[in-house]
N, C-alpha and C positions, 0 to 999 in steps of 0.2 A: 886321174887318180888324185886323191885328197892327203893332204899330209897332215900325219897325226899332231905332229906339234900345234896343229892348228887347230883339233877339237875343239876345245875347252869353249874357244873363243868365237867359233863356226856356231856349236850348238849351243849356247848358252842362252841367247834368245827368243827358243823356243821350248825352253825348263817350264814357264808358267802354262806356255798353252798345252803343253805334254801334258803337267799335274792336273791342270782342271779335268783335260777330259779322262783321265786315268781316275779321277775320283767319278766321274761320272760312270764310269764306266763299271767299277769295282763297288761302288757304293760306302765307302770307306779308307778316311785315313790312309791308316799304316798299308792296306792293299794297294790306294793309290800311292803310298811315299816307295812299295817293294817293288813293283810294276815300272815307275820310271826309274829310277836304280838299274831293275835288269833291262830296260830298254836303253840306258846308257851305257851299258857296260857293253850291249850286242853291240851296236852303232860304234863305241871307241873299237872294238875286238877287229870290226870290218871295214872300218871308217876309210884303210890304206884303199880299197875296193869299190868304194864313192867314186864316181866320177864329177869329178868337180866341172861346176855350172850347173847339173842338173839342180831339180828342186829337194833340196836338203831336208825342209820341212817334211815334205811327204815323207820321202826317203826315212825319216825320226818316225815319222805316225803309222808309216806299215810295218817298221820294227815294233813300233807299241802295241799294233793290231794282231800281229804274228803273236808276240809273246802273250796278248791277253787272252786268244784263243787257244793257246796250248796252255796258259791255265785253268780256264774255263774247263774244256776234256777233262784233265786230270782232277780238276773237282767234282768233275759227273761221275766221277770213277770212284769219290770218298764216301764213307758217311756222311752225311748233310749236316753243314757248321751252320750257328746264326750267329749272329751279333745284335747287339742291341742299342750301338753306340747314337747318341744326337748327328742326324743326319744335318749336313751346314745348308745354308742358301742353294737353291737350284731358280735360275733361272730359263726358261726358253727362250722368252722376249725378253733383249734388255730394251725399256721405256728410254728414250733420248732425253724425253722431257715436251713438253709443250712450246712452241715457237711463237710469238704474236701472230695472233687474228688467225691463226689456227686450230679448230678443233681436237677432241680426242678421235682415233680411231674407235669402230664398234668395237670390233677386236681388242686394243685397250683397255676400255669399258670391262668386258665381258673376262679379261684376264685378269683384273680386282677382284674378282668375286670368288678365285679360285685359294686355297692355300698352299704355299708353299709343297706340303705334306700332299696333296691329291694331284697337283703337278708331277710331284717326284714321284710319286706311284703309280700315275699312267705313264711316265717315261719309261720303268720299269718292269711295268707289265710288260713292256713290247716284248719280241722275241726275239732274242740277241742278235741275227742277222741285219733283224730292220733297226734297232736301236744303234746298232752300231753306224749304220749308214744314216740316219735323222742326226744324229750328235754330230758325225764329221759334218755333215751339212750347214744342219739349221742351228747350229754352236759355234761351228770352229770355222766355216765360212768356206769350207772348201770346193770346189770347181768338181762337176760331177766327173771330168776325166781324171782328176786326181785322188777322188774317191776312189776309181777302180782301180789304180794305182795303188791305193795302198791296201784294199783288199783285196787285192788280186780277183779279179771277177770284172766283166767286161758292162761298156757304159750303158747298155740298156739294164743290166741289172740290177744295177746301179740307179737306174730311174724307175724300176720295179719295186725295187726292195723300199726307195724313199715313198715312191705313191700309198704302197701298203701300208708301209711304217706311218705317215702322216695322217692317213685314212683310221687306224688301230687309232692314235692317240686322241685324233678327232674324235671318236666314239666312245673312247674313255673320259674324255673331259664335257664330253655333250650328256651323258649319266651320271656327271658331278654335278654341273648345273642341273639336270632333269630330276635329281635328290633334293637339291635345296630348292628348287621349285620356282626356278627361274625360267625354264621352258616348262612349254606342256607338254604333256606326251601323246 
């Protein structure tokens, strides 16, 4: 069991990786700043019920995962909001940079040519099951037993939902090139 006086200072070092993918995931700001907020507040409320040692991280990301999927429902259930706000940087591949006397990858090459904007619309497209499982993945770096961990769903599903999910965005981004007329078709 975890002791509260210890929150603050236990989860404090995963506030940024929380926010990224909560903006990832919400598309937005204020949704990601109200998302880690109520994933904080679940996590201190149960924090006494942590067993300490386990992995804390996860433990923060299935609280994230829980809470953005019972918001999701309950906006399936609204009248349909939009927003309009300037969507920030999205990354997939962050670039290391070039090393001496080594090349770019194709891959590299070929992810120049896309924009920010048609990146973040084939992540988007996906269907929230597989986007959720490509972000914890190919973003947040997580271990695919931890993935199921925090989506509660077991580890071949886990390599189901990332195959699909990689395959979806693969064929979104192979139709952005295939537009601009960099493959043929």
């Amino acid at each position: 069991m975890a002791d509260q006086a210890t929150f603050v200072d236990d989860t404090e070092p995963f506030m940024a990786s929380l926010f990224s993918t909560a903006r990832r995931l919400t598309g937005n700001q204020a949704d990601a700043e109200d998302l880690v907020q109520e994933t904080y507040l679940r996590a201190y409320r149960s924090y006494e019920r942590f067993e300490a040692g386990t992995n804390l991280r996860a433990w923060l990301f299935r609280i994230m995962t829980n809470a953005h999927i019972n918001r999701y429902r309950a906006k399936q259930r609204r009248v349909e909001e939009s927003e309009l706000d300037d969507l920030e940087d999205l990354y997939l591949y962050r670039r290391l940079g070039t090393r001496e006397g080594l090349g770019r990858s194709a891959e590299d090459e070929l992810m120049d040519t896309f924009s920010e904007a048609e990146v973040v619309s084939a992540v988007e497209a996906l269907p929230e099951v597989y986007r959720m499982a490509v972000l914890l993945a190919d973003v947040e770096g997580f271990a695919y037993k931890e993935i199921a961990e925090i989506l509660d769903v077991p580890i071949g599903t886990v390599m189901s939902r990332l195959h699909r999910g990689r395959k979806q965005l693969q064929k979104q981004l192979y139709d952005f090139a295939e537009k601009r007329g960099l493959v043929s078709s």
